[in-house]
Steps between C-alpha positions, in 0.01 A plus 500: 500500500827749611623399133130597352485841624874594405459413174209684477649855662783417260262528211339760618858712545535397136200646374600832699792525332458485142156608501292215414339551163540866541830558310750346243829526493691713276881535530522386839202782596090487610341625185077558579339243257236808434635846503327805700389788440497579890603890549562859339490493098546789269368370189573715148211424258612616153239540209592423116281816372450720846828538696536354886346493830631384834322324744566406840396304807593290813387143383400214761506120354342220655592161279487571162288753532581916515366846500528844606334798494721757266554851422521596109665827371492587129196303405137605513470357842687548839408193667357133438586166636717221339428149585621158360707182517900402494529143393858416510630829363192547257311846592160497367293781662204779457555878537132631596554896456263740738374688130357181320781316369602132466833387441642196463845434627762210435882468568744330683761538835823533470708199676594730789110598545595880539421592131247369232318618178291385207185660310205628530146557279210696582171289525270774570475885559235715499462869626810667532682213382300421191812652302715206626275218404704325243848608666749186582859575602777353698603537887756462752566549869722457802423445809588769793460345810432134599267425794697269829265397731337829636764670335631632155872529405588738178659325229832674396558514074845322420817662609747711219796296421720778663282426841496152492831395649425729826481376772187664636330401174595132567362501815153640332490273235528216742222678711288457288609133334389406919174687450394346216560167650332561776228657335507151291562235719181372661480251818181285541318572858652338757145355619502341170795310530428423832131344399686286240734371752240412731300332234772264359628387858125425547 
C-alpha cells in the first residue's frame, strides 16, 4: 500500500512538472499548445482603399475563447467590442463597432505571443459606417502589457545591438525570459493531486 501511494505522488509530481497536456516542448522550453490573447494590444487595422485605424483594448481569455472591449481612433467609431477564438495560433474573431459595423477578423500569433496580425473584411456597416461596407485590409499588433496573476508586467520591445551586451540590459532581458515562464507554467491544484492519490491507494 506504502508502494501504491508513492507511485502515485510520483506521478502526480510528474504531471506538475511538465504540465500535463498543457504544453509541448520546443527547444528544451514550455510552449502553450493554444496561444493567448490575455492582456494590452494595440492593434493597427490598415485599409486597401481608406488609410488606417488603431484600435486598442485590455483582452481577457478564458480557453480558446477572447474579447475585450476597445477604443477605435481614425475610423467612424470610437469604441466596439472584439470577441473570438485562438485555436493553436489561429485568430478568428468579430470586431462589433459602437456605429453599426461588422467586421470580420482573422490572423495569427507570433511564436513569442507578444505580436500577431492577419486581415480583416467588413461584413456589415450601416449609418456612419455605410462608406466602409465593402472595405477589407490587413492588421497587426503587439502586445503592451501581459496580465500575472492580479498583476500586469510591461513588455519591453527588443534591445539595439549597441545595448545588448550591457549588463543592465542582460539582467532585463532575463527578467522578463522568468516572467514569461512564470506567466506560462501552470501547476494543477494541489487538492487535485491529492484526490487522485487518495483514489488509487483506495
Amino acid at each position: 500500500m506504502k508502494s501504491t501511494i508513492l507511485i502515485a505522488l510520483v506521478i502526480c509530481l510528474v504531471c506538475s512538472i511538465s504540465g500535463c497536456g498543457g504544453y509541448s516542448s520546443n527547444g528544451g522550453s514550455n510552449t502553450p499548445l493554444t496561444q493567448t490573447l490575455a492582456g494590452t494590444w494595440d492593434f493597427t487595422y490598415v485599409s486597401a482603399t481608406a488609410g488606417s485605424a488603431t484600435v486598442s483594448g485590455t483582452f481577457s481569455q478564458t480557453m480558446g475563447a477572447f474579447t475585450a472591449s476597445v477604443g477605435l481612433t481614425g475610423t467612424c467609431s470610437t469604441t466596439g467590442t472584439l470577441s473570438g477564438t485562438v485555436t493553436g495560433s489561429a485568430i478568428t474573431g468579430t470586431l462589433t463597432e459602437a456605429n453599426p459595423e461588422t467586421i470580420s477578423v482573422t490572423g495569427t500569433i507570433s511564436g513569442t505571443g507578444h505580436s500577431a496580425s492577419g486581415t480583416y473584411q467588413v461584413m456589415s456597416a450601416t449609418g456612419a459606417c455605410a462608406a466602409a461596407s465593402t472595405d477589407t485590409g490587413t492588421w497587426s499588433g503587439t502586445r503592451t502589457a501581459v496580465p500575472i496573476g492580479p498583476y500586469s508586467a510591461m513588455v519591453r520591445t527588443a534591445e539595439s545591438p549597441a545595448d545588448a551586451g550591457h549588463p543592465q540590459s542582460r539582467r532585463r532581458t532575463q527578467h522578463a525570459h522568468r516572467l514569461r515562464q512564470l506567466h506560462q507554467f501552470r501547476l494543477p491544484p494541489f487538492h487535485s493531486c491529492h484526490r487522485n492519490t487518495i483514489r488509487q491507494a483506495s
